[in-house]
N, C-alpha and C positions, 0 to 999 in steps of 0.2 A: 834905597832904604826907605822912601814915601812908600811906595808902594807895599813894601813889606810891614812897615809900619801901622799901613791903613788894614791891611791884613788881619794884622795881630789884633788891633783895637776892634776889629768887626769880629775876633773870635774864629776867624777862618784860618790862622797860624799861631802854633804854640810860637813861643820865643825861640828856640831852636832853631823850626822851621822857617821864622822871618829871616832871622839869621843866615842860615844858606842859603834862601831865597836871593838874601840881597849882598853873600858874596863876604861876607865879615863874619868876626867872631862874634860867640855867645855877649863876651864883657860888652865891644863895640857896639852891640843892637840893643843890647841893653841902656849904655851909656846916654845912644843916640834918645830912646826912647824918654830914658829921664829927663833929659836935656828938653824936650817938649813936654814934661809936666804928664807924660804917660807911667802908670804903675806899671813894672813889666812884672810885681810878684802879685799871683792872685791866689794864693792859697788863702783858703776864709779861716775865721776865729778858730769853729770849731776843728777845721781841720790842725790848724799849729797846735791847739791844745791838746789831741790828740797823738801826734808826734812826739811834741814834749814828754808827754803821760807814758809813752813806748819808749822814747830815750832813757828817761828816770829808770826804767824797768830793765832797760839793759844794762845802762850802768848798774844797778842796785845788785843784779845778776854775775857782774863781775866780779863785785867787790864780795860776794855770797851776803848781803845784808840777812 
């Protein structure tokens, strides 16, 4: 899990990828990751407000706002 770890943090493995890499699940790599003060989410500002903005939109879609 170092070495998937060191992976991830170098940007050479999604979280996934460290994941299979080192033989555990998504949650456990993750876990591990926080557990050393590593952020394993890197989606940026603009991108979650952009999500959000798309969710609002589907929901609002559902409801026929």
């Amino acid at each position: 899990m170092k070495l998937a770890s060191e992976k991830y943090v170098g940007e050479e493995f999604s979280l996934c990828r460290a994941a299979e890499f080192a033989g555990v699940s998504i949650q456990q790599m993750a876990r591990y990751l926080a557990e050393r003060g590593i952020s394993f989410f890197r989606q940026g500002i603009e991108e979650a407000e952009r999500d959000v903005n798309e969710a609002e939109s589907w929901l609002c879609n559902a409801r026929s706002c």
